[in-house]
Structures are given as structure tokens and as C-alpha cells.
Jmol script that loads the backbone (N, CA, C; Angstrom):
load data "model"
ATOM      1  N   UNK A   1       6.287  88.306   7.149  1.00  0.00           N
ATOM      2  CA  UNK A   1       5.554  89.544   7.231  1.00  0.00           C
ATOM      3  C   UNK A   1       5.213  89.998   5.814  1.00  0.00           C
ATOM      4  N   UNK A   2       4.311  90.896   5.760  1.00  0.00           N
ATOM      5  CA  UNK A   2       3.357  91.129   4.416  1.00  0.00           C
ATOM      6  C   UNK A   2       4.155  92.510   4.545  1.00  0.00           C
ATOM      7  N   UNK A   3       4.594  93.263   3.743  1.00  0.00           N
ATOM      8  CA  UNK A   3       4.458  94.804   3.366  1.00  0.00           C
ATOM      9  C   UNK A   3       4.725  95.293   2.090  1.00  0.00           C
ATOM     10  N   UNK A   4       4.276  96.385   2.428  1.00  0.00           N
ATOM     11  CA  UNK A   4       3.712  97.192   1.561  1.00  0.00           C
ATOM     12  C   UNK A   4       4.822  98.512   1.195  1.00  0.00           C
ATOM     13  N   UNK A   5       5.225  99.553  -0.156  1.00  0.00           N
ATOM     14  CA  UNK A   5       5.878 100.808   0.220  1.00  0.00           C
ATOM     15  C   UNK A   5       4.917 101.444  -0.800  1.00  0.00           C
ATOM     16  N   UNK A   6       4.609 102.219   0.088  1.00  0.00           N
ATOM     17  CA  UNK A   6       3.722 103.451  -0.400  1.00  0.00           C
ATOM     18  C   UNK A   6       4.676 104.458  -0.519  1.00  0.00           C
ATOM     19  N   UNK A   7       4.843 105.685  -1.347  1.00  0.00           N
ATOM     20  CA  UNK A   7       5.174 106.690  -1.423  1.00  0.00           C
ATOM     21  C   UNK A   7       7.015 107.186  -0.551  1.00  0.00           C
ATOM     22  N   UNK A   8       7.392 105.236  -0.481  1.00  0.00           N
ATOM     23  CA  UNK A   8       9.092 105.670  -0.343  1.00  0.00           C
ATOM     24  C   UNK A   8       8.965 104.849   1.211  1.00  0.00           C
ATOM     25  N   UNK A   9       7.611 104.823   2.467  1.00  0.00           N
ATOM     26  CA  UNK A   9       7.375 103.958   3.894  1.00  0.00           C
ATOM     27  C   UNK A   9       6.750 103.293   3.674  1.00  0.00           C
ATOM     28  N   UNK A  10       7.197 101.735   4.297  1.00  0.00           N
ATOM     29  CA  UNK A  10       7.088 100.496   4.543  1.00  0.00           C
ATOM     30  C   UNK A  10       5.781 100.364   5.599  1.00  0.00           C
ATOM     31  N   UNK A  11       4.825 100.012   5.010  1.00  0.00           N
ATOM     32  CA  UNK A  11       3.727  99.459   5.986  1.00  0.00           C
ATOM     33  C   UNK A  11       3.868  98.567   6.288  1.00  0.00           C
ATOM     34  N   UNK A  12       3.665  97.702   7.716  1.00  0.00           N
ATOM     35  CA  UNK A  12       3.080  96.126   7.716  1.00  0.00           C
ATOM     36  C   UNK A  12       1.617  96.023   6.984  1.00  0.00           C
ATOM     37  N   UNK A  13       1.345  95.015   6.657  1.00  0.00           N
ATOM     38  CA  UNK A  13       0.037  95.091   6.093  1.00  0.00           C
ATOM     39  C   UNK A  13      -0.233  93.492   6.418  1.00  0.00           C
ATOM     40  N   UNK A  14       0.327  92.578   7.067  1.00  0.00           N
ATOM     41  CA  UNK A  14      -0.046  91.718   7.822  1.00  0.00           C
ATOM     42  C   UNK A  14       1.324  90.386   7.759  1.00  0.00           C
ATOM     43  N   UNK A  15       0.726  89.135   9.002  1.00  0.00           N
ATOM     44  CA  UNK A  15       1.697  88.519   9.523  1.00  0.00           C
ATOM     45  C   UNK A  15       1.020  87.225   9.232  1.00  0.00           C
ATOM     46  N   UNK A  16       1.878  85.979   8.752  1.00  0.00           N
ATOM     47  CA  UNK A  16       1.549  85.298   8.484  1.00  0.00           C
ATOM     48  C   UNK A  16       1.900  84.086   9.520  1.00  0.00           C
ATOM     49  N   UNK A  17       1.172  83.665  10.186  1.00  0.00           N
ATOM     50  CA  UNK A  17       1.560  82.614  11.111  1.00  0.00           C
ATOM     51  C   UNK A  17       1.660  80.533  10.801  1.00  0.00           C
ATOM     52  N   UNK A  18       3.016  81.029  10.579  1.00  0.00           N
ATOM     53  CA  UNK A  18       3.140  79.189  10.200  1.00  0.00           C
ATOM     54  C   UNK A  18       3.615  78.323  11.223  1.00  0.00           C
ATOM     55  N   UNK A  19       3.139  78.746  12.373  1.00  0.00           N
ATOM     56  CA  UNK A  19       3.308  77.930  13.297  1.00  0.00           C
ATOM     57  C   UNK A  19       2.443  76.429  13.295  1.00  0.00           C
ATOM     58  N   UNK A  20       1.343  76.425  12.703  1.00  0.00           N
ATOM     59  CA  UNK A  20      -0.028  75.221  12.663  1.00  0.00           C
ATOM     60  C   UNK A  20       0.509  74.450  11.045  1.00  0.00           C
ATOM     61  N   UNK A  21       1.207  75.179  10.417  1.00  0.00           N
ATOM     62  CA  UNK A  21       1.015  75.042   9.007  1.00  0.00           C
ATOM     63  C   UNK A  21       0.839  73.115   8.955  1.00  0.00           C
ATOM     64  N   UNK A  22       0.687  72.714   7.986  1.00  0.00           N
ATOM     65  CA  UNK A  22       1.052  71.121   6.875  1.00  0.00           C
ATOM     66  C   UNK A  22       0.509  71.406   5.969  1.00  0.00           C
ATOM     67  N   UNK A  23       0.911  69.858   5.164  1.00  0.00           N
ATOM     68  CA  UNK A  23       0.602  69.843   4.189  1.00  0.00           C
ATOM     69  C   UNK A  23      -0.521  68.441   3.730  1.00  0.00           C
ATOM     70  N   UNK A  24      -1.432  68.757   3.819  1.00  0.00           N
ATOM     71  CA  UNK A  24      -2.615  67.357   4.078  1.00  0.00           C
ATOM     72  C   UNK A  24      -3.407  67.305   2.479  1.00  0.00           C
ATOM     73  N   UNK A  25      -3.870  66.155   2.445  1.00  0.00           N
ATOM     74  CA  UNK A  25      -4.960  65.916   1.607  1.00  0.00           C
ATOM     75  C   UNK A  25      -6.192  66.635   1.752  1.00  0.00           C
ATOM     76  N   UNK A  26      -6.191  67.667   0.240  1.00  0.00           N
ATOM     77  CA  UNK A  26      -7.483  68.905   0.668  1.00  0.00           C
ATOM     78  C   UNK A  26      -9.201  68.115   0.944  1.00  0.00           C
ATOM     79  N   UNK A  27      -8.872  66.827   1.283  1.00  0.00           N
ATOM     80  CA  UNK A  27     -10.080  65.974   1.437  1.00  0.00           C
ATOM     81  C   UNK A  27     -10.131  66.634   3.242  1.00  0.00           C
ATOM     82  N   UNK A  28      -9.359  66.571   3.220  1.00  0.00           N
ATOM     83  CA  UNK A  28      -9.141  66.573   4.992  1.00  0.00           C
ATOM     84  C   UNK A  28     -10.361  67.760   5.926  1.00  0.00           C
ATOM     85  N   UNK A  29     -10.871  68.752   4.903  1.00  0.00           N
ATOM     86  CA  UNK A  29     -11.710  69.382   5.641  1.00  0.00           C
ATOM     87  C   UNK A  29     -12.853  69.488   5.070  1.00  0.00           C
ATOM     88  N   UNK A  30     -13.358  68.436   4.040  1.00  0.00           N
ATOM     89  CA  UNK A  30     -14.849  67.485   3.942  1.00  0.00           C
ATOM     90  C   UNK A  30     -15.342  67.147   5.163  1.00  0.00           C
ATOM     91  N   UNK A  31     -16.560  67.077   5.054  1.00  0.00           N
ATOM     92  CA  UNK A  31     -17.669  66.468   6.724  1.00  0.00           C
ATOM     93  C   UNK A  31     -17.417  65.055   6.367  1.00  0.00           C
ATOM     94  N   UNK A  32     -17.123  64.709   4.974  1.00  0.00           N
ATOM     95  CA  UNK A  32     -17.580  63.613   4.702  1.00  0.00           C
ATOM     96  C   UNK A  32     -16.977  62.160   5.390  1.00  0.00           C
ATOM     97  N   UNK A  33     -17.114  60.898   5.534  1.00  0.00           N
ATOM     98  CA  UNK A  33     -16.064  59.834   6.228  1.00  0.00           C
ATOM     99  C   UNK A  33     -15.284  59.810   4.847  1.00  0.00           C
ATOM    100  N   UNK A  34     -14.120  59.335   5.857  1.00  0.00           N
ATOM    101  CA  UNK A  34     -13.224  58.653   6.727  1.00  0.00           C
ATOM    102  C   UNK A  34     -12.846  60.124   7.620  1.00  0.00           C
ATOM    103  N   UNK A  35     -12.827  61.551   6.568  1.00  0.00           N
ATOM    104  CA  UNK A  35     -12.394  62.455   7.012  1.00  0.00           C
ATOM    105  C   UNK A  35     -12.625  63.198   8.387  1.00  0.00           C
ATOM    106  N   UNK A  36     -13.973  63.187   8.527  1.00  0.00           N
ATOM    107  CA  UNK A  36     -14.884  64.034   9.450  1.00  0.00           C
ATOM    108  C   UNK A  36     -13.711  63.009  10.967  1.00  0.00           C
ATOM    109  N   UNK A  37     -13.660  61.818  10.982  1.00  0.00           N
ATOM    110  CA  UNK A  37     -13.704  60.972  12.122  1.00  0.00           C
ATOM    111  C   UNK A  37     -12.074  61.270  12.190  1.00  0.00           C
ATOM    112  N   UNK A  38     -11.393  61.312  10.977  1.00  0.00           N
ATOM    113  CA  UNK A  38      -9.905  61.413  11.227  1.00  0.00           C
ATOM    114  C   UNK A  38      -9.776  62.859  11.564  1.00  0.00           C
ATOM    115  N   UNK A  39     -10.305  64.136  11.268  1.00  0.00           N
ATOM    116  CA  UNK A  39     -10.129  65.372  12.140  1.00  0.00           C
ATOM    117  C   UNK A  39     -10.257  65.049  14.319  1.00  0.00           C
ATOM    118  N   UNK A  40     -11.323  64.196  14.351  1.00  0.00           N
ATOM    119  CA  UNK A  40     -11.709  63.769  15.520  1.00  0.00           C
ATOM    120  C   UNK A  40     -10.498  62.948  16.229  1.00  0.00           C
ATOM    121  N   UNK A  41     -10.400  62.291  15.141  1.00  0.00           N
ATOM    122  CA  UNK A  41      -8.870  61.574  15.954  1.00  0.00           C
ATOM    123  C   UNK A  41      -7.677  62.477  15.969  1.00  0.00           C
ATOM    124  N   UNK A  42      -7.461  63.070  15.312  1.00  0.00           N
ATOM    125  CA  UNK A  42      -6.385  64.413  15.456  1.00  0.00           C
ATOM    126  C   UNK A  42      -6.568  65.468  16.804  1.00  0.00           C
ATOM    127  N   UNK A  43      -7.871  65.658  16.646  1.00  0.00           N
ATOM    128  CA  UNK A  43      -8.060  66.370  18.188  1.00  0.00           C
ATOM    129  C   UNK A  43      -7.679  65.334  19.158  1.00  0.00           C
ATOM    130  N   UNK A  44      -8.425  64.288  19.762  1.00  0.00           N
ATOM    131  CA  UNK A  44      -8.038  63.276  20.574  1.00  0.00           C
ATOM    132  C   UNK A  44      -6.300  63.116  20.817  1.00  0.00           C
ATOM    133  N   UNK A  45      -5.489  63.442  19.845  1.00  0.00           N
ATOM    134  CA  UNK A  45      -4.125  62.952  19.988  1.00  0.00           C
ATOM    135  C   UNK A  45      -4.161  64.277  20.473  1.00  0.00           C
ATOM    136  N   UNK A  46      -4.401  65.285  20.152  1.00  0.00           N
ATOM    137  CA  UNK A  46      -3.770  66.479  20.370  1.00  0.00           C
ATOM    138  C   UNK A  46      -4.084  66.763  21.993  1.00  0.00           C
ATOM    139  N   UNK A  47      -5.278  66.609  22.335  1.00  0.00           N
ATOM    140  CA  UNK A  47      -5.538  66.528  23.694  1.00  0.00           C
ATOM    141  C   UNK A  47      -4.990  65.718  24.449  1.00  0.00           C
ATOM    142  N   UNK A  48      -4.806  64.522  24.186  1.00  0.00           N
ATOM    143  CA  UNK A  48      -3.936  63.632  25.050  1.00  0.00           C
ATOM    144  C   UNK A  48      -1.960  64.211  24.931  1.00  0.00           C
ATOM    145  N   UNK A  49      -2.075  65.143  24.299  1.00  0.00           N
ATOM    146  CA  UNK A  49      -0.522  65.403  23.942  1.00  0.00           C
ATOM    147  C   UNK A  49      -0.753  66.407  25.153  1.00  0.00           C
ATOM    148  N   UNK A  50      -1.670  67.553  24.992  1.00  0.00           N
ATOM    149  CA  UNK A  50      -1.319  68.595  26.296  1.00  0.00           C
ATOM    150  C   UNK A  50      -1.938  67.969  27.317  1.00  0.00           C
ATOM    151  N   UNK A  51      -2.858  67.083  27.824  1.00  0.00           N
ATOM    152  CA  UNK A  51      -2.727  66.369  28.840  1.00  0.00           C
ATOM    153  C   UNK A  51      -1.571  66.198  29.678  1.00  0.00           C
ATOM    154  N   UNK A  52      -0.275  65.351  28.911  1.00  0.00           N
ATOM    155  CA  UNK A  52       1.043  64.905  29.041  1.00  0.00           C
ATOM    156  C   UNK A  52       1.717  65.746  29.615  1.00  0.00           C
ATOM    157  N   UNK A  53       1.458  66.864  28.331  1.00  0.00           N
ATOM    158  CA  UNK A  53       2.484  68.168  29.299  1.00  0.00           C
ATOM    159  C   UNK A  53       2.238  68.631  30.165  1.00  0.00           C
ATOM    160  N   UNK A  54       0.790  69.044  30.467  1.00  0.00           N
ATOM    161  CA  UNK A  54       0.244  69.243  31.831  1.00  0.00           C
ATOM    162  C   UNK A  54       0.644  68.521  33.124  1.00  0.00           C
ATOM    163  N   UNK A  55       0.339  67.489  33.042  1.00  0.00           N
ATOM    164  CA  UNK A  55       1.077  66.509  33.746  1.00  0.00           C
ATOM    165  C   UNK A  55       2.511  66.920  33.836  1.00  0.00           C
ATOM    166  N   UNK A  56       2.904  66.815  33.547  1.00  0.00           N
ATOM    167  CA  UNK A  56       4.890  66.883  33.532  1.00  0.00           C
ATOM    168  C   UNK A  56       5.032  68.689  33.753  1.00  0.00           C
ATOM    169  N   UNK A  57       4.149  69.263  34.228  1.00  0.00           N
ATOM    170  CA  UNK A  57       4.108  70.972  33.957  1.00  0.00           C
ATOM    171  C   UNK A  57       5.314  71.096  33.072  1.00  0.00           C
ATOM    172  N   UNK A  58       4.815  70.463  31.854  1.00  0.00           N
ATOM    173  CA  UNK A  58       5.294  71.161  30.241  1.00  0.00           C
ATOM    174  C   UNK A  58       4.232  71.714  29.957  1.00  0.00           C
ATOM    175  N   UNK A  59       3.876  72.870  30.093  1.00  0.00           N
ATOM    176  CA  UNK A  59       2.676  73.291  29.270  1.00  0.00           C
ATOM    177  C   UNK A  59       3.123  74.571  27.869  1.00  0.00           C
ATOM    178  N   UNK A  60       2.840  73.989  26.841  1.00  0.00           N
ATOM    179  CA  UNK A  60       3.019  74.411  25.651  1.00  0.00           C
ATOM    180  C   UNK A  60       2.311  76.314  25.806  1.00  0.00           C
ATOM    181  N   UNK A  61       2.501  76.770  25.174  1.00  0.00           N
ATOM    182  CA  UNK A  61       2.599  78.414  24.650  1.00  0.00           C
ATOM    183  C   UNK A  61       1.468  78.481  24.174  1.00  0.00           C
ATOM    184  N   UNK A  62      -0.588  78.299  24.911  1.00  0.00           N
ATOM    185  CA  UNK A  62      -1.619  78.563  24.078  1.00  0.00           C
ATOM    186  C   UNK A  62      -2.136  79.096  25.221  1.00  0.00           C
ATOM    187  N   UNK A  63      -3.408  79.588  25.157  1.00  0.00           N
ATOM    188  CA  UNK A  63      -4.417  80.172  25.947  1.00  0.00           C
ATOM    189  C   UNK A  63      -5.084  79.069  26.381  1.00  0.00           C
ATOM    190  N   UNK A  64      -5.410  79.140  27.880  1.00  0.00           N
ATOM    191  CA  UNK A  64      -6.320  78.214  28.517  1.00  0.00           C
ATOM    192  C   UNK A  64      -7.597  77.780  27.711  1.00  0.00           C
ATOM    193  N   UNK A  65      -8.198  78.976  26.855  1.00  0.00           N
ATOM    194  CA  UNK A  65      -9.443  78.321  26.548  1.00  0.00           C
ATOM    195  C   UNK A  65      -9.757  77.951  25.636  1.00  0.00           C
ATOM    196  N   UNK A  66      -8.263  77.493  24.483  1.00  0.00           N
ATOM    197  CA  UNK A  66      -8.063  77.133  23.670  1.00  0.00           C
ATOM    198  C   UNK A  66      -7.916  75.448  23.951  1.00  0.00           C
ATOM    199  N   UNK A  67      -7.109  75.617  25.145  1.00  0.00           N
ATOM    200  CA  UNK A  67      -7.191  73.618  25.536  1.00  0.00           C
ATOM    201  C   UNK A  67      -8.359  73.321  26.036  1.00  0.00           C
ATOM    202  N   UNK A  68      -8.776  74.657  26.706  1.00  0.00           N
ATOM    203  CA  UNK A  68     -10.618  74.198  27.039  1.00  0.00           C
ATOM    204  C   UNK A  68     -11.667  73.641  25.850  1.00  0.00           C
ATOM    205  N   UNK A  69     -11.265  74.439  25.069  1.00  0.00           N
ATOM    206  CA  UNK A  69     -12.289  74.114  23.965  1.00  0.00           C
ATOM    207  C   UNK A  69     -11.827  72.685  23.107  1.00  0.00           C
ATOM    208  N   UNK A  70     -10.324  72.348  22.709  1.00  0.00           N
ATOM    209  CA  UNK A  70     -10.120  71.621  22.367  1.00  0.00           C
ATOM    210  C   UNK A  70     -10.256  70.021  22.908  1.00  0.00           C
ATOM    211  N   UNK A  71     -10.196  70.464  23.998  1.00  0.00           N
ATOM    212  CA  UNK A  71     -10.209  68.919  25.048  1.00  0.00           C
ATOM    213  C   UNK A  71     -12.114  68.814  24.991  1.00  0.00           C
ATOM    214  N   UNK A  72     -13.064  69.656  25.154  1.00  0.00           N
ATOM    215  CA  UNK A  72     -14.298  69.283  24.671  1.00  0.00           C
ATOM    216  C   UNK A  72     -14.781  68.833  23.386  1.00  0.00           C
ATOM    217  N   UNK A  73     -13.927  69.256  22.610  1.00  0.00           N
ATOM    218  CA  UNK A  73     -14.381  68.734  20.928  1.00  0.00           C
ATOM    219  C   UNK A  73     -13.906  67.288  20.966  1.00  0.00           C
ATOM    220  N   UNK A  74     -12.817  66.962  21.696  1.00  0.00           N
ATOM    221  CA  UNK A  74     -11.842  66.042  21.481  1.00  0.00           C
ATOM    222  C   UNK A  74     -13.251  64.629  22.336  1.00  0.00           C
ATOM    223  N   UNK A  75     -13.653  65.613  23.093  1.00  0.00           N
ATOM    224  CA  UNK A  75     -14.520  64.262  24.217  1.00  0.00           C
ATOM    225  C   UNK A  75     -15.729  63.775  23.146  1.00  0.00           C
TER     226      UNK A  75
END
end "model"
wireframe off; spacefill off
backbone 0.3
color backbone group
């Protein structure tokens, strides 16, 4: 959490979510190849990962239209 003390009270002033975090080669979000195709293959695994859980009703902690959207980028 981010805060702040103004005048003696503690604001939040924001939340930092490291749930997605790594640590990659800053090539990694170039259009350019090898990169552009290895983001593509990262989706593909990732979709075939909640596939799995779906299947097995493991379904991971996201919003439906977040696997919606991801499983279309992934196709």
C-alpha cells in the first residue's frame, strides 16, 4: 500500500498489485519478432492453463470476461 501523512492522518493514496508481477527481458513488449509471437505463445499457455481448470472446476479468482477476452487473443 502507498500512503501518505498529511497534517499527523494517514491517507491511502494507492495499492500496488503484485499478483501478475516478473521479471522479463524489457524486449518482451516490442511488436517486433521473436517477441510479438512469444507474447502469443504466453497467452496460448495461459488459456490452455484455465481451460484445465475449468475442466477440473478449478477455476482460478478472475472475471469471466477476462478469460473471454484472453482465450480470443490466444485463438
Amino acid at each position: 500500500m502507498l500512503l501518505s501523512n498529511t497534517d499527523g492522518e494517514w491517507h491511502l493514496d494507492g495499492v500496488i498489485d503484485w499478483e501478475s508481477v516478473c521479471i522479463s527481458d524489457p524486449r518482451v513488449i516490442s511488436n517486433e519478432e521473436p517477441w510479438r509471437t512469444i507474447r502469443a505463445f504466453g497467452l496460448v499457455i495461459k488459456g490452455s492453463h484455465l481451460a484445465d481448470c475449468v475442466a477440473n472446476f478449478n477455476i482460478p479468482r478472475c472475471e469471466l470476461m477476462e478469460l473471454v477476452e484472453n482465450s480470443e487473443k490466444a485463438g
